[in-house]
C-alpha positions in Angstrom: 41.8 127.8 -109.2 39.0 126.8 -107.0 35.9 129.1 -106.5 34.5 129.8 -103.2 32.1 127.0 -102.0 28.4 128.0 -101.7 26.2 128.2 -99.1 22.5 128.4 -98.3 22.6 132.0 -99.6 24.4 132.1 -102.4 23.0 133.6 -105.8 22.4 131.2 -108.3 22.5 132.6 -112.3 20.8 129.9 -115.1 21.9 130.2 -118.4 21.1 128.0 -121.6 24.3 127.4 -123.8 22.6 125.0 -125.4 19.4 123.5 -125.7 16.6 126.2 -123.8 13.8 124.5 -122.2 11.0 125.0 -124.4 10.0 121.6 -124.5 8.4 118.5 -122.3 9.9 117.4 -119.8 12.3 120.5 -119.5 9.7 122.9 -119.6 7.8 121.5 -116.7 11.1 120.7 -114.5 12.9 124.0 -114.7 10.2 126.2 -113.1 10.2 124.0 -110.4 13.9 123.1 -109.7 14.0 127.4 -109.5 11.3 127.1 -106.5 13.5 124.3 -104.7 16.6 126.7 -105.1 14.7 129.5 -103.4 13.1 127.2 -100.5 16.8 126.6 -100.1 17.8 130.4 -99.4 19.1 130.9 -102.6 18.7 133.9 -105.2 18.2 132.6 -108.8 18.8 134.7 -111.9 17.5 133.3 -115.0 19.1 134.4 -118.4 17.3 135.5 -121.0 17.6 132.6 -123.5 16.6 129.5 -120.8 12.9 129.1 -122.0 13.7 130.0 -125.7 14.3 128.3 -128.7 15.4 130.9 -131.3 18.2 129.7 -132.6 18.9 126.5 -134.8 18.6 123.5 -132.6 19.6 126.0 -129.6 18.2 128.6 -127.4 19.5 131.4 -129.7 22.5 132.5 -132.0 25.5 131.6 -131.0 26.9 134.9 -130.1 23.5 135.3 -128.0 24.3 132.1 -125.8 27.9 133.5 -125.5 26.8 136.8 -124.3 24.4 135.4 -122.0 27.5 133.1 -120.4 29.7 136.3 -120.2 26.9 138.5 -118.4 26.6 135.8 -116.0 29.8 135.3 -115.3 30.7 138.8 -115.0 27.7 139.2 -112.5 28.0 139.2 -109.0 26.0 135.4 -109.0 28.2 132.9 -107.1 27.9 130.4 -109.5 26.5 129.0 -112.3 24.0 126.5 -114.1 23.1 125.6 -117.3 19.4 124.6 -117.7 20.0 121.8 -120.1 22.2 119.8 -122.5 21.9 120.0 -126.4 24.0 119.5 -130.2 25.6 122.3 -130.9 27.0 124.5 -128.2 30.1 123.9 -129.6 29.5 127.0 -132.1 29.6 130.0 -128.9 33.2 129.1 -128.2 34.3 131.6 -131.0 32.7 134.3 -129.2 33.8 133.2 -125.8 36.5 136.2 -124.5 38.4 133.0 -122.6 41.6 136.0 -122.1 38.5 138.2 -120.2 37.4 134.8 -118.0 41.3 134.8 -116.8 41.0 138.1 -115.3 37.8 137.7 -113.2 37.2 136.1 -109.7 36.7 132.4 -110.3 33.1 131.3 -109.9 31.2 127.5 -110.4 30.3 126.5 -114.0 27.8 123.2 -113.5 26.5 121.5 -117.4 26.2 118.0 -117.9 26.8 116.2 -122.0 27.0 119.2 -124.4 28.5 121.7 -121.4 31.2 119.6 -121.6 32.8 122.4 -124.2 32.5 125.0 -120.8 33.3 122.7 -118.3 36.0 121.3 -120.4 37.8 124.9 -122.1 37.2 126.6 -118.9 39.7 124.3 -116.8 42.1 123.9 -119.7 42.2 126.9 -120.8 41.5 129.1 -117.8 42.6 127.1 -115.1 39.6 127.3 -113.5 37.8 124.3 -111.5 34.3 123.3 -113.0 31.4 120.4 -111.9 30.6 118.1 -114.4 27.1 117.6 -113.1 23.4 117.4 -113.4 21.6 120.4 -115.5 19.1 123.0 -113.6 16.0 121.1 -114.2 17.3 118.2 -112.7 16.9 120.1 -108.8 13.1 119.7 -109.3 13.1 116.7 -107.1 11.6 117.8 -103.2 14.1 115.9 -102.0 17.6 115.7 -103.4 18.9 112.1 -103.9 22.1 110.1 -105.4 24.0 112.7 -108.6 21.4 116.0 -107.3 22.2 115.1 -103.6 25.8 114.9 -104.6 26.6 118.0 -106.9 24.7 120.3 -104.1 26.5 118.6 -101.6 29.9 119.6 -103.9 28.9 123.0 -104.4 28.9 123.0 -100.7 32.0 121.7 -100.3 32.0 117.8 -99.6 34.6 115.8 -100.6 33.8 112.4 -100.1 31.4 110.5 -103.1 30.7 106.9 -103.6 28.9 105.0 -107.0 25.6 104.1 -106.5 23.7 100.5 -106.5 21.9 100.6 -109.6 21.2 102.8 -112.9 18.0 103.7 -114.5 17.7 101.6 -118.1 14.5 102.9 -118.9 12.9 106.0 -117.2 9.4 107.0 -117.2 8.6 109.6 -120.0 5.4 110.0 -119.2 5.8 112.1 -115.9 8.1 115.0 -116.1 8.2 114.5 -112.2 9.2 111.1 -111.7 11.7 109.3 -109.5 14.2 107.9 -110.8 13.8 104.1 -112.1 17.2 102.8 -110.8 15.9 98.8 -112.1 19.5 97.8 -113.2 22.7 96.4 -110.9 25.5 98.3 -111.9 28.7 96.4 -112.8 32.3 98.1 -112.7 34.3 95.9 -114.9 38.1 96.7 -113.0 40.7 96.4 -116.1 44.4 97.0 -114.6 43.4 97.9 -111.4 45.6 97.0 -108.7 45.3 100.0 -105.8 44.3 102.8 -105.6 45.3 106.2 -107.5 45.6 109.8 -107.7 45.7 112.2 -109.5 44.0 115.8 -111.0 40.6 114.6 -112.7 40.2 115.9 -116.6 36.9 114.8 -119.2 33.6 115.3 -119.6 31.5 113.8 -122.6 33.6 112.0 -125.2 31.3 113.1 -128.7 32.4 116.8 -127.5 36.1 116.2 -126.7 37.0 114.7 -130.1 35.5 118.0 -131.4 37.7 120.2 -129.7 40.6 117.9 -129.8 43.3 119.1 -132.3 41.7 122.6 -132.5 42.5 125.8 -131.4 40.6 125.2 -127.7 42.7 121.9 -127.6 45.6 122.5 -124.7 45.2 119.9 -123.1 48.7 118.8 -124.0 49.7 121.7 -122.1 47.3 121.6 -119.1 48.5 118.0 -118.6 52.3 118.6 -118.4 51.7 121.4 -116.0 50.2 119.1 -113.3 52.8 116.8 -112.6 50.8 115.2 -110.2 49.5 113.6 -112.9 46.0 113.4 -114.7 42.5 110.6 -114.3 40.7 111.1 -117.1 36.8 110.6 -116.9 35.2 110.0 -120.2 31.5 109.1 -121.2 29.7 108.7 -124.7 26.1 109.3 -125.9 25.6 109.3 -129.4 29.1 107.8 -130.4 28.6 103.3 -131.1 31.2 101.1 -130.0 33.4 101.8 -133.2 32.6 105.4 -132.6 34.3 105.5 -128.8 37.2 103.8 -129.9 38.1 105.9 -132.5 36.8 108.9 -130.6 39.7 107.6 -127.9 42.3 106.9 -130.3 42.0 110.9 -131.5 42.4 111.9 -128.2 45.4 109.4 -127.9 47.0 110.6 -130.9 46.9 114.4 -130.1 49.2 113.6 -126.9 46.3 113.8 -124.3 47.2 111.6 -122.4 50.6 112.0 -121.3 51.3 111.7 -117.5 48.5 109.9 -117.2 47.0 108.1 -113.4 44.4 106.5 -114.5 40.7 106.1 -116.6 37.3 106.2 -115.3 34.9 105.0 -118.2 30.9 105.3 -117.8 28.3 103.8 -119.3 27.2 104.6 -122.5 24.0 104.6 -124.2 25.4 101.6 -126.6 26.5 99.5 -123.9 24.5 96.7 -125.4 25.8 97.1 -128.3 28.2 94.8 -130.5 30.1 95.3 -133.7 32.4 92.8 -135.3 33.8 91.9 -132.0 34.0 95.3 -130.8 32.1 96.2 -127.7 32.1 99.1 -125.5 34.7 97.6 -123.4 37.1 96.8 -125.5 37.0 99.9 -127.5 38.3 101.6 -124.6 40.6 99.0 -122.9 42.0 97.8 -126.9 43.7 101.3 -127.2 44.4 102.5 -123.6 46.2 98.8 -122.1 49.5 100.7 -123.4 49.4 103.0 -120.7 49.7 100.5 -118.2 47.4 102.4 -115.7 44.2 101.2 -113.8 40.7 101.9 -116.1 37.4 101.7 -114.2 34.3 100.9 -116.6 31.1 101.4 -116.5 31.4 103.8 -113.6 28.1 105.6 -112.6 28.7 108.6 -115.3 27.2 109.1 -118.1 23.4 109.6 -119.7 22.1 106.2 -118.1 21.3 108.0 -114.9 22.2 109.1 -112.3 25.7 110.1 -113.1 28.1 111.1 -110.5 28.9 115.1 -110.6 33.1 115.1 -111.5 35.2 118.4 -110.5 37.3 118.8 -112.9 40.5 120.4 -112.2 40.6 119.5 -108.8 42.8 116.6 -107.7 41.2 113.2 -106.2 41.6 109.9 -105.1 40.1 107.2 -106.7 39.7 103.8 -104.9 37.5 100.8 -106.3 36.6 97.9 -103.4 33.7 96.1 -102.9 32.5 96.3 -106.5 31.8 100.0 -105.7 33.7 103.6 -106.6 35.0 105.5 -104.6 36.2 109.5 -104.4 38.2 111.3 -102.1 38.9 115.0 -103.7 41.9 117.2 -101.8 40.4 120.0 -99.6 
């Protein structure tokens, strides 16, 4: 299911599943990004736990971030945002009422890294289209540009995206407010690639995946059967080496997640300079995925070497790769 595109109006609820923002830059950004959203028209509502840190390495309890996600999502808000990414948000699923989420009007979830256990559950579980996208404090900019630009203009309802020209290597830590640094080309290395393909898009952030994979939230095996369209799945790594993503992959593999597969999109991780005994982040993916005989993208612009394009997932695209550039053309 698809939720109702927004517009200038629509009521905005911020929630922290995670991480709150408590600290620099996060602290600064999110007060601000609220003030752009309400020069834009819109009505935000802030949860209770975005600028706290009560919990263990989180915003609060886990049952606290879980009711804070419910209440939001049974308010009358049009959508909603988390305010930041974090470690462990992995621990509110148990008190997540997923059965509850079936029954109410579909609405937008938008988390980027750790969300990826709401973005993630809610589509394969619930059925219900999510944005893999950029956090709440990342709308503090004055003026929108590349993976903020884009995730508005997809909560608006555009359907057209295109990769950008280069990624940020090393940003600027000492301004909470600064531009982004894009100082590096990209390079999409095309492995199998030969047209291009469709097909209903599925991932999110590969250190949370192979958390949920094999356990009771783990349907995927289900989801992907269902859509015989067939399934792209978009996958990017942050803490995980080279060694780490491929066995992270081969989990995935094993567990059946990949059956009716279309396709890979692969973004740049954090270790993408890395090398181990031959292995780099390359061939980790493309060593155990060649089997499937399907067209992988790599080093897409996705993932925490910004700016990442937002992903809906659930929704069914068409990917096309000329000109050294990505290309997306979702279904309206």
């Amino acid at each position: 299911m698809k939720p109702s595109y927004l517009n200038k109006t629509s009521k905005i609820y911020l929630i922290a599943p995670s991480f709150g923002c408590t600290t620099h830059p996060y602290v600064d950004r999110l007060p601000r990004a609220i003030e752009r959203f309400k020069e834009k028209g819109h009505t935000v509502v802030v949860g209770p736990n975005c600028f706290l840190a009560k919990g263990q390495c989180a915003s609060n309890t886990p049952l606290e971030r879980a009711k804070e996600f419910m209440m939001a999502y049974e308010s009358d808000a049009d959508m909603i945002m988390s305010v930041g990414g974090g470690e462990l948000m992995y621990e509110i699923l148990d008190y997540i009422d997923f059965d509850k989420l079936k029954q109410l009007t579909p609405k937008w979830f938008v988390g980027f890294s750790d969300n990826t256990n709401l973005t993630f559950t809610l589509t394969t579980l619930c059925n219900v289209e999510t944005i893999y996208g950029p956090c709440a404090g990342g709308y503090h900019f004055k003026k929108y540009t590349y993976d903020v630009k884009d995730c508005y203009a997809m909560l608006m309802g555009k359907l057209e995206f295109k990769g950008y020209p280069k990624y940020e290597s090393f940003a600027d830590k000492t301004n909470p407010f600064a531009e982004y640094n894009l100082d590096t080309k990209k390079n999409i290395t095309a492995f199998q690639y030969t047209s291009s393909f469709s097909g209903t898009l599925l991932g999110g952030n590969l250190d949370c995946l192979q958390l949920l994979c094999g356990t009771k939230y783990d349907k995927v095996s289900e989801y992907t059967l269902a859509h015989s369209e067939g399934i792209i799945f978009y996958l990017e790594a942050c803490d995980l080496t080279v060694t780490g993503i491929r066995r992270a992959i081969l989990q995935l593999k094993r567990c059946n997640w990949f059956q009716n597969i279309k396709g890979f999109l692969i973004g740049r991780p954090l270790c993408i300079n890395q090398e181990f005994a031959g292995i780099n982040h390359l061939n980790a993916v493309t060593e155990v995925l060649k089997e499937y005989n399907v067209p992988i993208l790599l080093d897409i612009d996705l993932g925490h070497l910004a700016p990442s394009m937002p992903f809906r997932n659930g929704a069914f695209a068409t990917i096309e790769y000329k000109k050294g550039n990505i290309f997306i053309t979702y279904k309206a």
